[in-house]
N, CA, C and O atoms as a GROMACS GRO file, in nm:
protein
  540
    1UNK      N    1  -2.179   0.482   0.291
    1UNK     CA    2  -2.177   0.347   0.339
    1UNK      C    3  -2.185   0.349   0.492
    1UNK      O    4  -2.225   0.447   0.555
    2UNK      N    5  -2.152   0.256   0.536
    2UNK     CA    6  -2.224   0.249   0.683
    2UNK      C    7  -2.066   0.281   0.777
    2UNK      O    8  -1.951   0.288   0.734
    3UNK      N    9  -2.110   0.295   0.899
    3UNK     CA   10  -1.979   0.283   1.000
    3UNK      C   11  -1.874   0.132   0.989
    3UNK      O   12  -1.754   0.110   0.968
    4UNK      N   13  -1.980   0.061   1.014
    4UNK     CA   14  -1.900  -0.073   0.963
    4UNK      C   15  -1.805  -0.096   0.882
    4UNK      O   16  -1.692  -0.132   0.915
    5UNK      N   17  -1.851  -0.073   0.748
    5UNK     CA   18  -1.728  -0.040   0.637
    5UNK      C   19  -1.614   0.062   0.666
    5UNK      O   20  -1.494   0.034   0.661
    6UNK      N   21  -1.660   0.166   0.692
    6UNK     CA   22  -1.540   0.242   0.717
    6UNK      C   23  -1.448   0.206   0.818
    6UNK      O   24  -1.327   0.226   0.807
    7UNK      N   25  -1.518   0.140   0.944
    7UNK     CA   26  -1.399   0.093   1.009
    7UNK      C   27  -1.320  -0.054   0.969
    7UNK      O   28  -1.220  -0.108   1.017
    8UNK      N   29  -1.380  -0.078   0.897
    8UNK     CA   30  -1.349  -0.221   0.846
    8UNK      C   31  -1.199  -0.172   0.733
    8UNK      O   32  -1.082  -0.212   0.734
    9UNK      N   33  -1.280  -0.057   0.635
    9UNK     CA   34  -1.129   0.011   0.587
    9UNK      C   35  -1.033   0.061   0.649
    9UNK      O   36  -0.916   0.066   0.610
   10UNK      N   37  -1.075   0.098   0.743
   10UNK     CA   38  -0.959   0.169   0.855
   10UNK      C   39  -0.866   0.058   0.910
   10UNK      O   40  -0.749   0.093   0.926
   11UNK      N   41  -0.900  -0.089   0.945
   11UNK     CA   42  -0.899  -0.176   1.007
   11UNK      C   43  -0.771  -0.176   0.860
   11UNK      O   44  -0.654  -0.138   0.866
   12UNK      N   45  -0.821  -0.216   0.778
   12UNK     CA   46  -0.751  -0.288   0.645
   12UNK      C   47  -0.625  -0.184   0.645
   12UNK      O   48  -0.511  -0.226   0.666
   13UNK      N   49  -0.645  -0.085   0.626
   13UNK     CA   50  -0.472   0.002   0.610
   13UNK      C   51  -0.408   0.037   0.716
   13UNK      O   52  -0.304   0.103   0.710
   14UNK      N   53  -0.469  -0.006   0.838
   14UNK     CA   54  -0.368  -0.031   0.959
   14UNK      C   55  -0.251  -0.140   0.934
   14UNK      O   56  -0.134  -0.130   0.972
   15UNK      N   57  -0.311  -0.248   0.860
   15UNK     CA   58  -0.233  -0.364   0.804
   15UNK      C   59  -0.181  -0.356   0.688
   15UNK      O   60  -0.097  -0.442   0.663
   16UNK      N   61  -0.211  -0.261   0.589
   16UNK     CA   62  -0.147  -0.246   0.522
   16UNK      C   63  -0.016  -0.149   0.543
   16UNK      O   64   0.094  -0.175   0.493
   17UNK      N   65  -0.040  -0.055   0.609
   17UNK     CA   66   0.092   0.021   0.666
   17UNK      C   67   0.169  -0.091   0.754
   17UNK      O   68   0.290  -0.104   0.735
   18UNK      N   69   0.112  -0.162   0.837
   18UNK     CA   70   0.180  -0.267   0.904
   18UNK      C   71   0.272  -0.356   0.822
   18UNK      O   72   0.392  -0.371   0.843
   19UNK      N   73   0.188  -0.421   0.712
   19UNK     CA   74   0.276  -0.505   0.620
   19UNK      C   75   0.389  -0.442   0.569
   19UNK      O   76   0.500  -0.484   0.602
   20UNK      N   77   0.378  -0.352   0.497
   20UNK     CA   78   0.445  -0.258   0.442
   20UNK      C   79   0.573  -0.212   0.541
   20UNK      O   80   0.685  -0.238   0.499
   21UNK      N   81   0.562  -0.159   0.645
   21UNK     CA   82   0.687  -0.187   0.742
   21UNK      C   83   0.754  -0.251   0.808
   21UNK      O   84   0.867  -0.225   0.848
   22UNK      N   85   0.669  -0.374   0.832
   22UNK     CA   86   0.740  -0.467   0.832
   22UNK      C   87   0.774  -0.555   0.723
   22UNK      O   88   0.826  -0.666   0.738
   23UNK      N   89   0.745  -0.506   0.623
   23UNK     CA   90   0.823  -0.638   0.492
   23UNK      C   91   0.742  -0.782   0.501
   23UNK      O   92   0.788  -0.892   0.472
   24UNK      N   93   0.615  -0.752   0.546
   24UNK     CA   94   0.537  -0.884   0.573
   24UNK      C   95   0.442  -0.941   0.484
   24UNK      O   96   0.321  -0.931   0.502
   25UNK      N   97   0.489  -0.995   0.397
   25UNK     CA   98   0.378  -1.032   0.271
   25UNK      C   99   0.291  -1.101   0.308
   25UNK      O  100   0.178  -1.082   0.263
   26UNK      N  101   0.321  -1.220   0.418
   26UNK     CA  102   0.170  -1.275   0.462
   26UNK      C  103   0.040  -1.175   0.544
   26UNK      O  104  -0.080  -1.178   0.516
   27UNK      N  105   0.104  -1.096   0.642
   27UNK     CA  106   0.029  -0.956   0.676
   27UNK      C  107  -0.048  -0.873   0.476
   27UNK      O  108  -0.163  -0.837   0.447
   28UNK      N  109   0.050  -0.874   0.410
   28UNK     CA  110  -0.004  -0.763   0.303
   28UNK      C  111  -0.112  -0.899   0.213
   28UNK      O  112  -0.232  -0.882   0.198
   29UNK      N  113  -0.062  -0.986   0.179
   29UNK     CA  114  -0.184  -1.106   0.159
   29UNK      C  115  -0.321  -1.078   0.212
   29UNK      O  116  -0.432  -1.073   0.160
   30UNK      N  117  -0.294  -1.067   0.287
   30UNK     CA  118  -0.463  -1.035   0.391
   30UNK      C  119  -0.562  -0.913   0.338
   30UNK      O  120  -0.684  -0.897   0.340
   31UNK      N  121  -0.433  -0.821   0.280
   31UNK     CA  122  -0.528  -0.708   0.238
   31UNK      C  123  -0.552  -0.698   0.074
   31UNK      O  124  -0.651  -0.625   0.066
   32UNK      N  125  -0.534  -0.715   0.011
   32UNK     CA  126  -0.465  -0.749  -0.130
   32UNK      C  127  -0.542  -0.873  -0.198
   32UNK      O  128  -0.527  -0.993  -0.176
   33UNK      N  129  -0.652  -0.790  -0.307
   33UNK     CA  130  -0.664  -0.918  -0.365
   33UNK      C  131  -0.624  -1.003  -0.432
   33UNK      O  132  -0.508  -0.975  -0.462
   34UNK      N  133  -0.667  -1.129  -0.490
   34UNK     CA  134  -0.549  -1.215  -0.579
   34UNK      C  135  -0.510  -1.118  -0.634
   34UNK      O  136  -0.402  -1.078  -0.592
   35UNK      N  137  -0.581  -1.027  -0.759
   35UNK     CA  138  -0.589  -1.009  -0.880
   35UNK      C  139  -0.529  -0.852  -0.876
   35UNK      O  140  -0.538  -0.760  -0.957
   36UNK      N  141  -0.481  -0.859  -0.778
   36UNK     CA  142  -0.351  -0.709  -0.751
   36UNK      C  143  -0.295  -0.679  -0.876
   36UNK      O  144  -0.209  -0.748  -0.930
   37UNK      N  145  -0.359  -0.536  -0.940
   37UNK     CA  146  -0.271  -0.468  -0.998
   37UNK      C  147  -0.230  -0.370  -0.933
   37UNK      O  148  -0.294  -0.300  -0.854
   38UNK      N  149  -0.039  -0.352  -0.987
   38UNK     CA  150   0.064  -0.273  -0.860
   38UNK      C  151   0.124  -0.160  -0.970
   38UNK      O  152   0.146  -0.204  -1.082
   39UNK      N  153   0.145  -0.053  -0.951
   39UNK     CA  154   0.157   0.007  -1.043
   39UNK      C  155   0.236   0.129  -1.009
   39UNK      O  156   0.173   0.204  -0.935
   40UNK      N  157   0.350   0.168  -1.040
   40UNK     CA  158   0.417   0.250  -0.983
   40UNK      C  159   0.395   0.327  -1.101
   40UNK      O  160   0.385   0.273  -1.211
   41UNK      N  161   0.385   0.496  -1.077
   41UNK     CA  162   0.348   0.616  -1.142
   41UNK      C  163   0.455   0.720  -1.188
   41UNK      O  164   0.456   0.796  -1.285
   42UNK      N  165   0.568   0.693  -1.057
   42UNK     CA  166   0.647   0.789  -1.081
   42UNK      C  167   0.760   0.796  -1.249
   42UNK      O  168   0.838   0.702  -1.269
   43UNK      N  169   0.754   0.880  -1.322
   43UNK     CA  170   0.795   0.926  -1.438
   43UNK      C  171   0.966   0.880  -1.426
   43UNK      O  172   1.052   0.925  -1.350
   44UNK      N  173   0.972   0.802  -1.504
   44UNK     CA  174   1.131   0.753  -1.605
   44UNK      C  175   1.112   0.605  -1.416
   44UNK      O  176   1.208   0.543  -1.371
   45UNK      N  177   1.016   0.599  -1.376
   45UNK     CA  178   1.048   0.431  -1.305
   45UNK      C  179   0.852   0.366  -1.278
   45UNK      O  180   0.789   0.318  -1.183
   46UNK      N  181   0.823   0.401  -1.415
   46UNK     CA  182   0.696   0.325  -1.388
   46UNK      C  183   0.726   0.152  -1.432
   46UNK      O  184   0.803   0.099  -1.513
   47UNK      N  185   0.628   0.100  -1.339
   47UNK     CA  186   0.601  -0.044  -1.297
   47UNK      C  187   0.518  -0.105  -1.326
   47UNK      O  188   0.417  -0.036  -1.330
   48UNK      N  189   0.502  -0.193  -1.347
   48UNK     CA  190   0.342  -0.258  -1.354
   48UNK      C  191   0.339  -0.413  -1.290
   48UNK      O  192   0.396  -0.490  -1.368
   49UNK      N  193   0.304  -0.460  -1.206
   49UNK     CA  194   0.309  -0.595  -1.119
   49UNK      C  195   0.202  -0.634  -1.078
   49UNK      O  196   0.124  -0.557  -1.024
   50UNK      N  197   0.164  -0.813  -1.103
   50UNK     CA  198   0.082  -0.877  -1.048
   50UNK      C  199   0.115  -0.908  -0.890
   50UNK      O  200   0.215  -0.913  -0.818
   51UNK      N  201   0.021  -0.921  -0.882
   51UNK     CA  202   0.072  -0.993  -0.681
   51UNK      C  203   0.188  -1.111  -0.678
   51UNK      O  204   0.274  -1.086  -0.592
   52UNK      N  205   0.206  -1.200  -0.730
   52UNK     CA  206   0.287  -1.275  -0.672
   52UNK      C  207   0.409  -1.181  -0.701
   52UNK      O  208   0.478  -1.148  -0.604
   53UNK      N  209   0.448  -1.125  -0.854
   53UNK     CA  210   0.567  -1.104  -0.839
   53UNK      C  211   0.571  -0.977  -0.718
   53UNK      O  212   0.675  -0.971  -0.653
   54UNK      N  213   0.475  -0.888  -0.689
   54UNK     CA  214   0.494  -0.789  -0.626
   54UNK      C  215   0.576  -0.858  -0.470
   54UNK      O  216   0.678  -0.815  -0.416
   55UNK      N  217   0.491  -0.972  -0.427
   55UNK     CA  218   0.491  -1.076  -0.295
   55UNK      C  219   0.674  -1.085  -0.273
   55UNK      O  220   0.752  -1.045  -0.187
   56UNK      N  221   0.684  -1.144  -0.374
   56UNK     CA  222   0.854  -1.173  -0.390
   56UNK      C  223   0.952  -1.061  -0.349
   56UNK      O  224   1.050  -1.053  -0.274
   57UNK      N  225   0.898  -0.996  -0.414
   57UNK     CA  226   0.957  -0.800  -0.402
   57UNK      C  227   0.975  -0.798  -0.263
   57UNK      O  228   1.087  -0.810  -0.213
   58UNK      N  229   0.894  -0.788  -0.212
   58UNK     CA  230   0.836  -0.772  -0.069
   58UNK      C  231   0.918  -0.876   0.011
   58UNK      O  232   1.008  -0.823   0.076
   59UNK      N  233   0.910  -0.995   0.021
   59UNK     CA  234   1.018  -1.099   0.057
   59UNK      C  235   1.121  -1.106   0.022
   59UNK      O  236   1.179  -1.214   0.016
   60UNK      N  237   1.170  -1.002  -0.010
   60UNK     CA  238   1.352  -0.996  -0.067
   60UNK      C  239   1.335  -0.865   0.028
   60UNK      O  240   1.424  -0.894   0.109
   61UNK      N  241   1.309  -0.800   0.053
   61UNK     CA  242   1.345  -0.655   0.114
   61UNK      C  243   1.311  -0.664   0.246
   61UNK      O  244   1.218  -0.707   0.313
   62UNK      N  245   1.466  -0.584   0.271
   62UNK     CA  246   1.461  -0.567   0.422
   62UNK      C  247   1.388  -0.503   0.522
   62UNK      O  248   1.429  -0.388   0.535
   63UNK      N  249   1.294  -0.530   0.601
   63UNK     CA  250   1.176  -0.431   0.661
   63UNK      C  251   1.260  -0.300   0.699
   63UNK      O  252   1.376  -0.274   0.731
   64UNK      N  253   1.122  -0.223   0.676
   64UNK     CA  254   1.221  -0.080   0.756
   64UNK      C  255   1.150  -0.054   0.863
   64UNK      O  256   1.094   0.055   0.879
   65UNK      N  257   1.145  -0.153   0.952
   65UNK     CA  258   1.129  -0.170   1.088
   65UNK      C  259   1.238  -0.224   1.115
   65UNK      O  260   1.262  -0.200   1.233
   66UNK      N  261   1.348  -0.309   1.050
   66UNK     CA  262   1.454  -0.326   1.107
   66UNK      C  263   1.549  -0.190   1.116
   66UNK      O  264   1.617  -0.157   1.213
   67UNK      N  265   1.536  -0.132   1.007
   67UNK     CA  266   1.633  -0.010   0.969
   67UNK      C  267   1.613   0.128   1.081
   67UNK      O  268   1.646   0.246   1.092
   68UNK      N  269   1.534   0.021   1.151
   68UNK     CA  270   1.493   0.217   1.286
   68UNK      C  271   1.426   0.302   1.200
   68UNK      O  272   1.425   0.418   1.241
   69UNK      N  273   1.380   0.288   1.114
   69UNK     CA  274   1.333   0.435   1.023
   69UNK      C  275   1.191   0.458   1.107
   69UNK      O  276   1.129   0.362   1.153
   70UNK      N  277   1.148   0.589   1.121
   70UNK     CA  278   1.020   0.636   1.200
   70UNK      C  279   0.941   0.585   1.061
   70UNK      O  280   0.974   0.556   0.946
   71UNK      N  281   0.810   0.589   1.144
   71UNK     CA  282   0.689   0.569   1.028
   71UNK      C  283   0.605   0.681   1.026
   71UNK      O  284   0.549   0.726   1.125
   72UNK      N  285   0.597   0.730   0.903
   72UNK     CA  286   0.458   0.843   0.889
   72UNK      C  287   0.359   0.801   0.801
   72UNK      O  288   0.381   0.773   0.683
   73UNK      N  289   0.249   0.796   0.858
   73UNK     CA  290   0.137   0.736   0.712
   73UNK      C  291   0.020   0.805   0.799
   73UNK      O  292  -0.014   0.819   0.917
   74UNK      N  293  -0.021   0.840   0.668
   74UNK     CA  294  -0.235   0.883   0.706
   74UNK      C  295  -0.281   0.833   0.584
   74UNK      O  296  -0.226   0.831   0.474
   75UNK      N  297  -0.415   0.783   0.630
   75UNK     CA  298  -0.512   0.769   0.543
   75UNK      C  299  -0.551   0.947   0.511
   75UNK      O  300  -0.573   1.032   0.597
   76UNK      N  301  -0.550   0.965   0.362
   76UNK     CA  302  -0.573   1.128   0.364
   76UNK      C  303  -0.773   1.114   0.320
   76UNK      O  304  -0.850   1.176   0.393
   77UNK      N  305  -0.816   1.050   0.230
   77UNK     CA  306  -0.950   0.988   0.223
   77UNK      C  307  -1.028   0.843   0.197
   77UNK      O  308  -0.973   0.762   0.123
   78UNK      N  309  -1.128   0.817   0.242
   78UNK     CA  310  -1.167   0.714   0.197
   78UNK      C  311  -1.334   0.763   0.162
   78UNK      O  312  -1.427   0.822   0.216
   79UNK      N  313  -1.307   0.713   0.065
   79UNK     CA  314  -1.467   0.714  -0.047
   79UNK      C  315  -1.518   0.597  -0.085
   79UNK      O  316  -1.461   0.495  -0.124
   80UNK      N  317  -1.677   0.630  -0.066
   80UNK     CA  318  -1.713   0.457  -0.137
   80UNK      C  319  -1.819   0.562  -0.290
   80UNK      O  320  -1.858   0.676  -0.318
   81UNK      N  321  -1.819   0.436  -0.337
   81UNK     CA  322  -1.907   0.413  -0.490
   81UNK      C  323  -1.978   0.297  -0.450
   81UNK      O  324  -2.007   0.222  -0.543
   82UNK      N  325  -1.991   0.284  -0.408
   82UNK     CA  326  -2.136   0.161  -0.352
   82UNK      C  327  -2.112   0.039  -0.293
   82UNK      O  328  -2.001  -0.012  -0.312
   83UNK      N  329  -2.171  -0.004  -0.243
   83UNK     CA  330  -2.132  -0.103  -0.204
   83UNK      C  331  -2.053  -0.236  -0.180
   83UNK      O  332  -2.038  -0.310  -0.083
   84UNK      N  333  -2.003  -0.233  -0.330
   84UNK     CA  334  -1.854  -0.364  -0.334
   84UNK      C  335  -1.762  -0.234  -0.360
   84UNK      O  336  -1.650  -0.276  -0.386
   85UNK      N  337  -1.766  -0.090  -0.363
   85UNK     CA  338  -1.605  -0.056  -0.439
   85UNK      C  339  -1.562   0.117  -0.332
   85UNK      O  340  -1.660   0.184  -0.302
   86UNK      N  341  -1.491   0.144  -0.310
   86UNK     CA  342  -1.423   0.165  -0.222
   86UNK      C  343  -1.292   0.258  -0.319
   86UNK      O  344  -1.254   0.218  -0.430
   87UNK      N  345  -1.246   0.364  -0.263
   87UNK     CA  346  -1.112   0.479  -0.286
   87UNK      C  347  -1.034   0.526  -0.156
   87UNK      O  348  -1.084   0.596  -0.067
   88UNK      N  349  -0.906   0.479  -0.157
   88UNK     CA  350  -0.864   0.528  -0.038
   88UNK      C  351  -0.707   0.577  -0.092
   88UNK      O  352  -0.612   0.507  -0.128
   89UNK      N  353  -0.720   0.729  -0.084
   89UNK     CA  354  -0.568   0.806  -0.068
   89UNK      C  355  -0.536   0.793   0.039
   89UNK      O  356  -0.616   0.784   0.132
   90UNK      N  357  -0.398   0.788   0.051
   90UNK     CA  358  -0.295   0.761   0.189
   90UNK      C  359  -0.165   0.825   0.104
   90UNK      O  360  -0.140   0.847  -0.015
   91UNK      N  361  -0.095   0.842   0.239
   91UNK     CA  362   0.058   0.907   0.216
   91UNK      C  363   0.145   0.830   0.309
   91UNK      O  364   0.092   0.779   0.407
   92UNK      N  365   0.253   0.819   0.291
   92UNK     CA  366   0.346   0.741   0.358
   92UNK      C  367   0.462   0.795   0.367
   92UNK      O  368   0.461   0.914   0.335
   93UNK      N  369   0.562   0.755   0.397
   93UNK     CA  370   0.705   0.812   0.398
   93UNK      C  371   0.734   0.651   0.485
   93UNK      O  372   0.675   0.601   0.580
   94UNK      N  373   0.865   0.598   0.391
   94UNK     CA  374   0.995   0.551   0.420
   94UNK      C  375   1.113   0.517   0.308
   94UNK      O  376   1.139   0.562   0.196
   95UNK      N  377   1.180   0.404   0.403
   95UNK     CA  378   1.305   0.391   0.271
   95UNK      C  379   1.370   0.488   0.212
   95UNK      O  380   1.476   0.462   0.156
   96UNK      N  381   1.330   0.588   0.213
   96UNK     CA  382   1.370   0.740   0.195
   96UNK      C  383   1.314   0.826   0.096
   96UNK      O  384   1.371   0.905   0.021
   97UNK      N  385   1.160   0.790   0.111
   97UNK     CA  386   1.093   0.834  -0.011
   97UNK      C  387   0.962   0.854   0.083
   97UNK      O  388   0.928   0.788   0.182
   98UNK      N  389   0.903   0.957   0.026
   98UNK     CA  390   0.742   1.009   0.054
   98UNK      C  391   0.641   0.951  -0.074
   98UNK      O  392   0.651   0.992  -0.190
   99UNK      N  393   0.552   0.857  -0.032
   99UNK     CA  394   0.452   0.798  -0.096
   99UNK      C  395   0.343   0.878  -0.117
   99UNK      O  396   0.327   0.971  -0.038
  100UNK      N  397   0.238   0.859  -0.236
  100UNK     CA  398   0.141   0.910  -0.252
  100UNK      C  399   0.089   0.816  -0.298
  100UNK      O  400   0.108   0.801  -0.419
  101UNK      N  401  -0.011   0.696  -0.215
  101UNK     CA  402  -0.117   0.578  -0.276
  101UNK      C  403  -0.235   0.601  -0.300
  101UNK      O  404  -0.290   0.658  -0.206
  102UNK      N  405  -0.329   0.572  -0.425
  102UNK     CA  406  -0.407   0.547  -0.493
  102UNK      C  407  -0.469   0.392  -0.481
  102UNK      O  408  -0.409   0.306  -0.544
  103UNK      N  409  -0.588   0.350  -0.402
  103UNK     CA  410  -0.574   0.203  -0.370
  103UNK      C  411  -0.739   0.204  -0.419
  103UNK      O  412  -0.798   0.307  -0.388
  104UNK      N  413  -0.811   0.114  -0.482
  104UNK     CA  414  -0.924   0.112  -0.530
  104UNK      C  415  -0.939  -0.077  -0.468
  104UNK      O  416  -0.889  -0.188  -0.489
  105UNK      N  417  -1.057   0.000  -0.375
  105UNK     CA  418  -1.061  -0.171  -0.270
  105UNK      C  419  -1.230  -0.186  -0.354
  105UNK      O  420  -1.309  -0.100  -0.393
  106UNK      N  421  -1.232  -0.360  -0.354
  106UNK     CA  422  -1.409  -0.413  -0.378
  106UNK      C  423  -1.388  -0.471  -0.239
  106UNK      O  424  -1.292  -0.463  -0.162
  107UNK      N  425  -1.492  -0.524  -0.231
  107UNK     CA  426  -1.588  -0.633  -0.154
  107UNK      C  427  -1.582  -0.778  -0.183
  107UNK      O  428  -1.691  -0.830  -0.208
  108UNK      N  429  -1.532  -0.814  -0.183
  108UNK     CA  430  -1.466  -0.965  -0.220
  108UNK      C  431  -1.500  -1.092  -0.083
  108UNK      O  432  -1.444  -1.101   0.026
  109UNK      N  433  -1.582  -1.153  -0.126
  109UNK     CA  434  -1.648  -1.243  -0.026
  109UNK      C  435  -1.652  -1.199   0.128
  109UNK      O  436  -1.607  -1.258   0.227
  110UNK      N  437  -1.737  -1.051   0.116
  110UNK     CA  438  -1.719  -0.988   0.275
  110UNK      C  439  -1.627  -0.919   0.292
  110UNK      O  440  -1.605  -0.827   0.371
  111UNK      N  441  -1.576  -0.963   0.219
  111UNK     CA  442  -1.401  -0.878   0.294
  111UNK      C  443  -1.384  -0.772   0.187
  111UNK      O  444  -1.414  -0.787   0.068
  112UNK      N  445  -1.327  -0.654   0.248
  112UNK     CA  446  -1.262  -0.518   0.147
  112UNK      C  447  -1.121  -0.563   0.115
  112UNK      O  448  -1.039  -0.573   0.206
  113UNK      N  449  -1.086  -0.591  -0.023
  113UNK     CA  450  -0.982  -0.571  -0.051
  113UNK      C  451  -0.937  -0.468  -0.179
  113UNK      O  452  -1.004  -0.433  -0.276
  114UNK      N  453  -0.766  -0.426  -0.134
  114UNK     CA  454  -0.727  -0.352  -0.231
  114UNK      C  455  -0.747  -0.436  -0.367
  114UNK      O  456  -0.701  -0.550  -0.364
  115UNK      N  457  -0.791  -0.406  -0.451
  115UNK     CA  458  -0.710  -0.461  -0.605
  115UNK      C  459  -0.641  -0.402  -0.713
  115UNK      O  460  -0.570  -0.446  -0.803
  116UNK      N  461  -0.688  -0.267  -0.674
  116UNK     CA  462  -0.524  -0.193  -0.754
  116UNK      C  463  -0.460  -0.045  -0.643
  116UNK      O  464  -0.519   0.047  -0.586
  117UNK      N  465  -0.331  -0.082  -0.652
  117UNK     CA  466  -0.237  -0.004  -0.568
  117UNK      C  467  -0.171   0.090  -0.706
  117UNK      O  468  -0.164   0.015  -0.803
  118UNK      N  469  -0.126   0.223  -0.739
  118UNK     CA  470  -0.106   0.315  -0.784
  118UNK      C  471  -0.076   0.441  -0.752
  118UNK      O  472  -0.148   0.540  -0.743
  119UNK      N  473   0.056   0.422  -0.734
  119UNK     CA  474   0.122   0.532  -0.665
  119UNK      C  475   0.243   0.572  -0.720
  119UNK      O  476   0.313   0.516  -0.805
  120UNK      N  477   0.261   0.704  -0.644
  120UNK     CA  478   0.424   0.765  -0.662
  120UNK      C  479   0.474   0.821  -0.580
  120UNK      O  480   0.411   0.870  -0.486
  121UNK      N  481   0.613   0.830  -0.594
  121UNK     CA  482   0.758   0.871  -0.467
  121UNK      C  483   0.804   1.008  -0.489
  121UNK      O  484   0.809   1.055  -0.603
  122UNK      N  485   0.834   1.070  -0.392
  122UNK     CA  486   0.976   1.173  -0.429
  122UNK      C  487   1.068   1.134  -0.316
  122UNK      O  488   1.020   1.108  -0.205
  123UNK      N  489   1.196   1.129  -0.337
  123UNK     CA  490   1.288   1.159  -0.223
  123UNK      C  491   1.276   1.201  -0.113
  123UNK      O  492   1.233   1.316  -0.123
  124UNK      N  493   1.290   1.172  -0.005
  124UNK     CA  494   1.277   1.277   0.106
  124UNK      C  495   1.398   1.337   0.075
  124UNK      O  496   1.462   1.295  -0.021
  125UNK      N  497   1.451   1.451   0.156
  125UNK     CA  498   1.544   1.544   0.167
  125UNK      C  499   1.689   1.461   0.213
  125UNK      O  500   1.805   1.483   0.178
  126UNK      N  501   1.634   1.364   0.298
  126UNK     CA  502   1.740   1.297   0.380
  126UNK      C  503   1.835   1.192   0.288
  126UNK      O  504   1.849   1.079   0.337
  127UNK      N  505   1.881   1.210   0.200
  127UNK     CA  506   1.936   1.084   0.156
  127UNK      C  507   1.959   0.965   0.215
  127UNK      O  508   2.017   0.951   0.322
  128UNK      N  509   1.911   0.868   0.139
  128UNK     CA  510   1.942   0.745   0.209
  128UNK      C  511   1.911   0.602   0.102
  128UNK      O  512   1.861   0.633  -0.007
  129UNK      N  513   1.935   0.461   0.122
  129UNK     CA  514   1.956   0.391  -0.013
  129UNK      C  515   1.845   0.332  -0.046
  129UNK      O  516   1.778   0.252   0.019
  130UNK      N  517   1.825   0.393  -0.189
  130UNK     CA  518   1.695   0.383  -0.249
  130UNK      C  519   1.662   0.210  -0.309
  130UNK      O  520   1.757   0.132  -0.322
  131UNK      N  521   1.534   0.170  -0.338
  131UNK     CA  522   1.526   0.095  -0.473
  131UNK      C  523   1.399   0.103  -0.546
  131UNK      O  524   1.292   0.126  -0.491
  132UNK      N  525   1.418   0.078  -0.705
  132UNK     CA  526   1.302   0.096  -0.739
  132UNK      C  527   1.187   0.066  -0.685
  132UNK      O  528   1.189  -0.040  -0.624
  133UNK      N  529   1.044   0.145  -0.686
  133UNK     CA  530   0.915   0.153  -0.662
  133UNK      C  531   0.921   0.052  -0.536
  133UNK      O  532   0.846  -0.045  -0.542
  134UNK      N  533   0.996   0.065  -0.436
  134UNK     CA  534   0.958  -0.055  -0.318
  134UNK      C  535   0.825  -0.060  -0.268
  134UNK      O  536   0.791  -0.174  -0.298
  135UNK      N  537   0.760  -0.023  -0.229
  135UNK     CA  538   0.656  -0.004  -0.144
  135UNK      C  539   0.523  -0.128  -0.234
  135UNK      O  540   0.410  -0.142  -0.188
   0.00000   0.00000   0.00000
């Protein structure tokens, strides 16, 4: 695909790591299509969530930008399949858990959005207070 797109994806999970630390559902709205399937992977706490309820999730929890927690995230790849559809692995770490996302973005009136998020956690080393599949 072209430069455009890719920075346009790059553009998109800047805000999605953004939303995501800050607890900002109108920020994660932006990236996220309606039709968000959310899907947590990890074994004995899998999930399955549409966007609004995911939204709510997200608006009940406390950013961990308030909590001082450092942020670590990379995009680890982004792949296209043609022109509306899009693969982007990323890794994350907060809340006290190391992320591994699975995000499958289309092309949705111009715009790249995620429409399914699919991922899983382990603990970091550091203990600290968990809740199910936050992210």
């Amino acid at each position: 695909m072209s430069l455009s797109d890719h920075a346009a994806i790059s553009r998109l999970m800047e805000a999605y790591f953004d939303g995501l630390y800050q607890a900002d559902s109108a920020m994660l709205r932006g990236v996220f299509h309606p039709r968000l399937a959310y899907i947590c992977a990890t074994q004995g706490d899998e999930l399955y969530l549409d966007l609004e309820t995911y939204m709510a999730r997200v608006d009940q929890r406390e950013p961990p930008a308030k909590r001082g927690g450092g942020r670590n995230e990379a995009v680890l790849e982004i792949a296209f399949g043609g022109p509306r559809l899009a693969r982007v692995s990323a890794r994350m770490s907060m809340m006290g858990r190391a992320y591994l996302d699975f995000l499958t973005l289309v092309r949705d009136g111009g715009e790249w959005r995620i429409v399914t998020k699919v991922f899983s956690y382990i603990p970091n080393e550091t203990p600290s207070e968990e809740q199910p599949c936050p992210t």
